[in-house]
N, C-alpha and C positions, 0 to 999 in steps of 0.2 A: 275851396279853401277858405279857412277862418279870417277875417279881417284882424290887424294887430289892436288889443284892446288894455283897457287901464284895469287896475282891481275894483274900479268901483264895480264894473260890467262885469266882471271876471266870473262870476258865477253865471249870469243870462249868457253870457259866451260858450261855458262850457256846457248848461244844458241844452243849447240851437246846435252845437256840434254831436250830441249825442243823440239827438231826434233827428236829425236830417243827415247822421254820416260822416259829415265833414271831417276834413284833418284839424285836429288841434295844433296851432302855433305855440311852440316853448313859449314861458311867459316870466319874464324875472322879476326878480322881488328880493329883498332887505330882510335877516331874520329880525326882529325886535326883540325876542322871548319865548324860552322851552316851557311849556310846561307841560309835564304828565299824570297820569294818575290811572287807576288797575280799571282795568275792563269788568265788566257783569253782562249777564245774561240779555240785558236791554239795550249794552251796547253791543254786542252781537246781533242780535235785530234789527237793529235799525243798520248795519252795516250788512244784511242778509248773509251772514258768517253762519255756518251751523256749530264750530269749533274754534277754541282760540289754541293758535301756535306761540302764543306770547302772554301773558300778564299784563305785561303795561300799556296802554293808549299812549303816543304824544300829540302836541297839539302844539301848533307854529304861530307868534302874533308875527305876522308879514305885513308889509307897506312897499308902496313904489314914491316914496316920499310923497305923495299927497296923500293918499288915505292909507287905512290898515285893518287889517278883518286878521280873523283866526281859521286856521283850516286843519284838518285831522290829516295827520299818518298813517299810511295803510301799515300793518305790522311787519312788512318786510324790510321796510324803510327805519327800524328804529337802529340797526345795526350805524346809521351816518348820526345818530345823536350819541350812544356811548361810546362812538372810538372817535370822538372829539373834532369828527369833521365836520358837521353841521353845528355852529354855534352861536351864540346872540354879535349879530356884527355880521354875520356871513351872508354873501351874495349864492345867492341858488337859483335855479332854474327847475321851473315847474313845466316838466312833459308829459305828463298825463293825468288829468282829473277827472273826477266825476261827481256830481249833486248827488247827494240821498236827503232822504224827507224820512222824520219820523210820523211812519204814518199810526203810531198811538198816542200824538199829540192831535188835539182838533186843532189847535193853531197852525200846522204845518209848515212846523221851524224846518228848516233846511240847512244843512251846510257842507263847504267842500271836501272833500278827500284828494289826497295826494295819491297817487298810486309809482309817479315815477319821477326822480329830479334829479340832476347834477349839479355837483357842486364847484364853485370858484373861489380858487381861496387866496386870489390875490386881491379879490375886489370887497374890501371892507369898509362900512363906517362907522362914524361916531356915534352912538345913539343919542349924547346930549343932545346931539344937533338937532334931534328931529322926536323927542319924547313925546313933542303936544300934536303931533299930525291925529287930525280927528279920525273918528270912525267913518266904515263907508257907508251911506244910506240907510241901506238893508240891513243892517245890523240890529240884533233885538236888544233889549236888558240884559238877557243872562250872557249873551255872547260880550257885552261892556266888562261885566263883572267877573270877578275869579271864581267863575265857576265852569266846569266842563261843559263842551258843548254837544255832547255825548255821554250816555250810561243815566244811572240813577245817583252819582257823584254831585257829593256838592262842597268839595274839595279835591288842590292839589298834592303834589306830593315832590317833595324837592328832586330835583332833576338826576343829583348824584345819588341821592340817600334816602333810602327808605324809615329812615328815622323822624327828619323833618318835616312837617307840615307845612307846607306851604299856602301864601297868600294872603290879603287883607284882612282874611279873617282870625287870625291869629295872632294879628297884628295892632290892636285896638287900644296901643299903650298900654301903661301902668295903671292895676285896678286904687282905686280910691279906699286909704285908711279910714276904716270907722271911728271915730269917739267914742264910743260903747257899745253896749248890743242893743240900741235902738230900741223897743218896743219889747223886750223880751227879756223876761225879767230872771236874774241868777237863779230863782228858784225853779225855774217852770226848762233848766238846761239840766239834760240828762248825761251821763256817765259812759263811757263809752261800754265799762262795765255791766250796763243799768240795759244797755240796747245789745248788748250780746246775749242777754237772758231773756227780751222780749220782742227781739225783732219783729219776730212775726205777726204780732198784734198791733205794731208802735207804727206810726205814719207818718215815719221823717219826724221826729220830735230833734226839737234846738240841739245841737251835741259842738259844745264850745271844745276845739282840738288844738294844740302845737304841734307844726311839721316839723318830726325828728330826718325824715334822709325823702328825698324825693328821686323815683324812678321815671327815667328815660320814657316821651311818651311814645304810646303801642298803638297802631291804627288797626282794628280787629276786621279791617272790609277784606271779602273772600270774593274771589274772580265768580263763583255762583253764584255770589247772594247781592240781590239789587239796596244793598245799605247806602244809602246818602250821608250820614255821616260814622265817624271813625269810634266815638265815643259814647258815654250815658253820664244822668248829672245827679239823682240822689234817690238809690234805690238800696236795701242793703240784702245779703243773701251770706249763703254760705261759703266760705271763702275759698276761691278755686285754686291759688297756691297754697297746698297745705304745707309743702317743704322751699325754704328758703335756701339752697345749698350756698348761697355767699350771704346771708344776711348779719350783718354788723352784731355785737354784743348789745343786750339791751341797755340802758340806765339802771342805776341800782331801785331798784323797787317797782320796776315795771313789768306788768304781765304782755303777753302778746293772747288776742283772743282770735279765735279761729273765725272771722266775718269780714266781709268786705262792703267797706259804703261807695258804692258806686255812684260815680256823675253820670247822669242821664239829659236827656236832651228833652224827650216827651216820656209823659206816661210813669210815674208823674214829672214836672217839669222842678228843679229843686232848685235853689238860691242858696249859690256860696257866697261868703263878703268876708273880707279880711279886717282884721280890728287891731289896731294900733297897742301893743305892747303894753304902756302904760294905761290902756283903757280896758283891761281885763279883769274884774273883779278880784280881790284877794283868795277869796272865800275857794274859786275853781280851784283855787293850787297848780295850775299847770307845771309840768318839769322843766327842769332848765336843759336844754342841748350840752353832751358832753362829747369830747372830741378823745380818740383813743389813738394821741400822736407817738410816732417811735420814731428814734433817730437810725441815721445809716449804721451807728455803730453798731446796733443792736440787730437788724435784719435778721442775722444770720440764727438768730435764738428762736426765731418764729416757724408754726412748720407753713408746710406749703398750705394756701385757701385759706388761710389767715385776714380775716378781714381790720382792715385798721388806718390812720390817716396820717400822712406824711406834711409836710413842710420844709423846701428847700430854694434855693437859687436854682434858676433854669441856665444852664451851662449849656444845650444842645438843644434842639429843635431840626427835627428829621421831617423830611417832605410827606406830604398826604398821601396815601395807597390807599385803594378800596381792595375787597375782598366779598367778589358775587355770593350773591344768596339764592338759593333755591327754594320751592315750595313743595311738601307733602306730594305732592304729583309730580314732581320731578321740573314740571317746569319751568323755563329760566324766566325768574318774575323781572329782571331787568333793575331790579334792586341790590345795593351795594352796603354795607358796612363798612365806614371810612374811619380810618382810623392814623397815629403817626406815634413814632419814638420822643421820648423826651428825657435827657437826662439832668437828672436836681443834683445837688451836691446841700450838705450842710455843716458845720464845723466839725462835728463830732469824728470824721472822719473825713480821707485821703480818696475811696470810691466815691462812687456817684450811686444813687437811684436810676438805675434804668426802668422808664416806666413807658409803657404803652396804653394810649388814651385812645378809647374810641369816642366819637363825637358826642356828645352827648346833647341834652334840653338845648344847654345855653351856647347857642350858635355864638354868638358875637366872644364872649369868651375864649370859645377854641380857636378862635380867630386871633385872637388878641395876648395867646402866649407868645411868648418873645425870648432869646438869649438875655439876662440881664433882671429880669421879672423872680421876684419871691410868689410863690405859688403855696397856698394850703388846700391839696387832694384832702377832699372826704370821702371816707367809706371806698377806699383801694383794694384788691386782692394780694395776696402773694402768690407767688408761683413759682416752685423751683423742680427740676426735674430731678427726683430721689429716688425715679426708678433706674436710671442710668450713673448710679453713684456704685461704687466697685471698693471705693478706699476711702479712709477718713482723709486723707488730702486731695480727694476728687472735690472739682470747682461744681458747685452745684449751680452755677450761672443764675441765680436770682434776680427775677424781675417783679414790676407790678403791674396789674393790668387794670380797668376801669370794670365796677360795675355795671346794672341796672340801674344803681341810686348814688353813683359817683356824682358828685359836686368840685366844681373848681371854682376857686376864686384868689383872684388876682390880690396882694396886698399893697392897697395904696396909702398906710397911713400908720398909725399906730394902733394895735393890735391889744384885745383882750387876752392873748393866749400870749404867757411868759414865754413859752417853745418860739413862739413865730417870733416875735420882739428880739430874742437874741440871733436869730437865723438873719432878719434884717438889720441890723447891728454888725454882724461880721459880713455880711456880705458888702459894706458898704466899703471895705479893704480887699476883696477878692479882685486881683489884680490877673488872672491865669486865663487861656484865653475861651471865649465863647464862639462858638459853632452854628453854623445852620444849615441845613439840606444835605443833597447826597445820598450815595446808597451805604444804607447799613443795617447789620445782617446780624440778629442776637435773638437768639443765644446761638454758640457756636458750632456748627457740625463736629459728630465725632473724626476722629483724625485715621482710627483704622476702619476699615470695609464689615468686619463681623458687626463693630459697636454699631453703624451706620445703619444695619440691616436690625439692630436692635432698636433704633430710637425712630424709624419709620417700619411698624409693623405693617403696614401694607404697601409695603414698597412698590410705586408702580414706574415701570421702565417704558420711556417712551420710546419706539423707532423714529428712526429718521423720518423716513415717511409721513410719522403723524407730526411730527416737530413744526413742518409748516402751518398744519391746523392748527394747529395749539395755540402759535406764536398769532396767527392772523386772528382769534378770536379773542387777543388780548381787549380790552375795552380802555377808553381812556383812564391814568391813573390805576388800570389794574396791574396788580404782581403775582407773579406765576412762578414757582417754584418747579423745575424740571427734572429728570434723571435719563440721562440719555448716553448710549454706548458710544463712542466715536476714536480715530487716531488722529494724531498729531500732524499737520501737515508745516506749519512755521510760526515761527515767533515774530515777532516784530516792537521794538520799544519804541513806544511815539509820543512828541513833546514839541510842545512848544516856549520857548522864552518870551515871558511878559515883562516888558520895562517900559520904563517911561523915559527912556532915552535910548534905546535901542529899536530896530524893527522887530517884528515878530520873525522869527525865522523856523524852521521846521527842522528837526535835527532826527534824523528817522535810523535805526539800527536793526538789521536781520539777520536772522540765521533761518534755513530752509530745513527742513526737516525731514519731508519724505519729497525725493524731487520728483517720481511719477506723479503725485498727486497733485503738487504744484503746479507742475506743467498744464495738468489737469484744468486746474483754475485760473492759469497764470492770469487772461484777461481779466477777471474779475479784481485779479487781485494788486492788478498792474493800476487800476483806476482808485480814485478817490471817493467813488459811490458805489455802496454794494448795493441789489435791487431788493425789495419786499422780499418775506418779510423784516427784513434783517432791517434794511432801511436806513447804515448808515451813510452817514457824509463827512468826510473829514474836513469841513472848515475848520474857521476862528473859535465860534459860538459851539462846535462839538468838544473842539479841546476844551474850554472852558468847563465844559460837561464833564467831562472824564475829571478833571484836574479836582471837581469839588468831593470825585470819590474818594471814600475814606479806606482803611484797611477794611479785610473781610472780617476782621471784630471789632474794629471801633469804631471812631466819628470823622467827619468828614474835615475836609480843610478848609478854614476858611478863606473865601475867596477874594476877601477885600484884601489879606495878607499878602496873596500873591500881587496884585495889581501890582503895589510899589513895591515888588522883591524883581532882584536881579537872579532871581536861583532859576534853574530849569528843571520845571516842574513837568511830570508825566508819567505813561503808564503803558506797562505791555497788552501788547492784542496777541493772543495764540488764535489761530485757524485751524480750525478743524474739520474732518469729513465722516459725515456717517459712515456706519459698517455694509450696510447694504447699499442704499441709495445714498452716489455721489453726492450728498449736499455740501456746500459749505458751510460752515460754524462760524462767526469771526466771534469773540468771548475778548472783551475789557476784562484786566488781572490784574491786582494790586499785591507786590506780594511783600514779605515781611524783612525783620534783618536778621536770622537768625543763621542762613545759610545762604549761600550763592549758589548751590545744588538745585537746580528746577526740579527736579525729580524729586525730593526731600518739600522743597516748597508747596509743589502743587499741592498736598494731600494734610499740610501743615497747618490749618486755619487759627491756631491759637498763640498767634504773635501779632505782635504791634507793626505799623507800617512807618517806615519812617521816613519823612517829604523830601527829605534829600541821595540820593545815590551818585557817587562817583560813578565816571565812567567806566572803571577798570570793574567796578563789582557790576554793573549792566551788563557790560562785555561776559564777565565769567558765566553771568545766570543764560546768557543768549548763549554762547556756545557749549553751555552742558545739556542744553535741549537736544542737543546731536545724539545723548544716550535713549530720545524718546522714539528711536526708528525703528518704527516695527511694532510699537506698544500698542497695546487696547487700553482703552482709560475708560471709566465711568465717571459722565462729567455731570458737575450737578452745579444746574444752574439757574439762575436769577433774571427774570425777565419782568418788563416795567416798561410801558405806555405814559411817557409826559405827556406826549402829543400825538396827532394823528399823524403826523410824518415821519416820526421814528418809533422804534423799538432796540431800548438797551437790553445789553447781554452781559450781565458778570459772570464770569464763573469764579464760583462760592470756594468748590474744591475738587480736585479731581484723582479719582485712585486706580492704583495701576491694577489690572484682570491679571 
């Protein structure tokens, strides 16, 4: 048996146990730092794989507080980085490793492989504490630097998002404004007109441009192809989006020509440099940037893929959700599209902007929207669903979504644009309240069964049986939209009273529903923790959870309002059990005030919620659940991964078979 060793040995330890047999002793370690990035052909070699089951590589920086090396994840293992168990801070336990050598380096760099580990999630630290713990011995250059220590990568890629590049390299501050163009003189700059006629003979000649919209960057590296990097720096060819289906209006007098100037990296090697505004000769003429702002009053004039840029006060700020991506071959790249609700408000009117922002360039930005913040979106889409309009007073629930070349930017100051100036002007009196987090769910399910079957044309109904899969392969931060058969087994209204002079107290009200089934589950349901996947727990910190959700169409509650309100705030749990296999449902429901009719409620998703119910209307809604024995429902619902310990369950809406 292995002697117990440090990281600095940790690698001579794990290859004396693999040439002479021995047992491996578990070996714990501190995570430091995820980083990933997509497999190629070389990194399959060198890990003697013939095939990849995954797209992504991850890569651990680990320490046992004196030193810290990088070690690779075998790809079964990436499932404990997306469902949020293994994460920077987490104590883990390494059970099985093993050295590989790339044997098409002559240097023969070597390094570790995970193949099995446990995770501890009560034992965490602070990484300030221990940032500068040195490398161990053995460690090379590249394994120092942000660069993979595997494939033909020579970048990461952020952990959540396949949008982000990640690492130093990308990171090299702000490029320096020129004074003029140096060396090159106005005459000897071509046209961009001038180089769409003779590309093919011109080699890289000077071409002085203004960025009119800037597109989200693309990393073009394929799990086949051994690419080192994502990008190219100044090559020009034939332009390979010939159709823009979102691209903005042009400026008046502008052509758009069919060529793309591509950044390249080698071959040839090209030189961008940014030149300071006032140091651009008269003579180029460049255009000025125009903005094609519309207020909320006016939306409704626009049709749907409308492209055009908003300006408003941020009233609401809804939590992060990703939404997986897949690759041409089906498989799961392990890459996510992260995206969250925002809703703007401006004078001109009483709605709001509901906009939906996917992350885009400017990371610190989407960071840094807030309740309270004046925001000018450039180049947004519209989007209204006009295939499910029936009548001229059908709500076409109008929202806006973010481009490829969407821009945000925060307004800290006074503004060139008269629109945005008056926007921050009245908002400086907007007294009404602001929002953040929670679930919410827009645009709104239709309310009968036909329309429902019309607005998801491929409706797919999952069994109970598969519900478990489904729910266990949520990934952190992911949201899964469900449709699932099931009966009603009980209601239950759950709440808690938050004051600051009172205790917290638990005020719990049931009605049972079908009592075979109940019986059925009774233990389960007699306790305060359901088990996986379900995963809830009813403390303090879960009320609180429930209490920040909003109606199933609006926004959520603010939660600092509760602290100091004496009101008793809360929300019903229905349970449910599949049709075939006994499972249990438990489903958080926020319902409206339109009726005290559970039956009329469930299926009603287009009313407002309102924070406070009497007890006598609680009471009415719990005992007309009594009319749901015997029912089959089609419940369609909403599930969401904060964390690796739970998974919530709203149900959205539910319609009677």
């Amino acid at each position: 048996m292995a002697e117990k060793t440090n990281l600095q040995s940790l690698k001579n330890v794990v290859e004396h146990c693999e040439l002479t047999g021995t047992e491996f002793l578990e070996f714990t370690a501190n995570v430091l730092h995820i980083h990933r990035y997509l497999s190629d052909p070389l990194h399959l070699s060198q890990l003697g794989l013939d095939s990849v089951a995954t797209v992504d590589v991850y890569e651990l920086l680990v320490t046992d507080r004196v030193s810290k090396r990088k070690v690779v994840l075998d790809f079964s293992l990436s499932k404990h980085i997306q469902s949020g168990q293994v994460t920077e801070g987490s104590c883990i336990k390494l059970t099985e490793c093993s050295v590989k050598y790339d044997e098409t380096d002559l240097q023969q760099r070597s390094f570790l492989v995970v193949h099995q580990l446990t995770v501890e999630f009560e034992r965490h630290i602070t990484l300030s504490d221990i940032s500068d713990i040195p490398w161990c011995d053995d460690c090379d250059e590249i394994e120092k630097t942000a660069s993979p220590l595997t494939s033909s990568r020579g970048y990461y890629i952020n952990t959540w998002s396949s949008v982000e590049l990640e690492g130093e390299v990308w990171k090299r501050g702000n490029i320096e404004k020129l004074d003029g163009l140096g060396d090159v003189s106005p005459v000897d700059v071509y046209s961009l007109k001038e180089l769409s006629k003779n590309w093919r003979v011109l080699k890289g000649p000077p071409v002085v441009v203004k960025v009119l919209s800037k597109k989200r960057i693309l990393h073009y590296a394929k799990p086949f192809k051994n690419d080192k990097w994502p990008l190219q720096k100044y090559t020009v060819k034939k332009s390979f989006h010939h159709v823009d289906h979102y691209r903005p209006p042009l400026p008046d007098g502008l052509t758009m020509y069919d060529i793309d100037i591509n950044v390249n990296s080698h071959h040839p090697v090209g030189i961008v440099r940014v030149i300071s505004s006032n140091a651009i000769p008269s003579c180029l003429n460049l255009p000025a940037i125009q903005y094609n702002i519309i207020q909320r009053k006016d939306l409704g004039c626009f049709p749907s893929d409308y492209v055009c840029d908003i300006t408003g006060l941020v009233t609401y700020v809804g939590r992060f959700f990703r939404e997986r991506m897949t690759g041409k071959s089906d498989l799961d790249t392990g890459g996510f599209w992260i995206s969250r609700w925002l809703e703007l408000k401006d004078h001109s009117s009483q709605k709001t902007f509901k906009v939906l922002i996917y992350r885009p360039a400017e990371i610190n930005i989407y960071n840094d929207v807030m309740p309270g913040k004046v925001l000018i979106c450039h180049h947004m889409r519209i989007v209204s669903n006009i295939s499910h309009i029936h009548g001229s007073k059908d709500n076409r629930n109008m929202y806006l979504t973010s481009t490829g070349s969407t821009h945000i930017e925060i307004v800290t100051g006074n503004c060139a644009l008269p629109q945005v100036n008056d926007v921050v002007t009245w908002s400086q009196s907007y007294k009404e309240e602001l929002t953040m987090g929670g679930y919410y769910s827009y645009p709104p399910i239709p309310t009968t069964l036909p329309e429902l079957k019309n607005y998801y044309e491929d409706l797919k109904i999952t069994t109970s049986e598969e519900l478990r899969l489904e729910l266990g392969k949520l990934s952190y931060r992911e949201h899964k939209r469900l449709f699932i058969q099931g009966q009603m087994i009980s209601v239950k209204y759950q709440t808690k009273t938050l004051s600051r002079t009172r205790k917290q107290e638990d005020i719990r009200m049931e009605v049972i529903v079908n009592d075979p089934l109940y019986h059925h589950f009774e233990q389960e349901l007699s306790t305060t923790v359901i088990k996986p996947p379900f995963s809830y727990k009813f403390d303090r910190d879960m009320i609180d959870n429930l209490i920040q959700f909003p109606s199933v169409l609006n926004r959520a509650v603010d939660l600092s309002e509760l602290v100091v309100s004496d009101e008793s705030k809360g929300c019903f749990m229905i349970y449910w059990s599949g049709l075939n296999s006994k499972i249990l449902i438990p489903t958080m429901w926020m319902c409206g005030t339109v009726s005290t009719d559970l039956t009329t409620l469930l299926h009603n998703s287009n009313h407002m919620f309102k924070h406070t119910r009497n007890n006598k209307d609680i009471m009415e809604i719990l005992q007309s659940a009594k009319q749901c024995n015997g029912q089959k429902f089609l419940l369609v619902i909403d599930a969401y991964k904060p964390n690796c310990n739970l998974t919530e369950i709203v149900l959205n809406t539910a319609y009677k078979l």
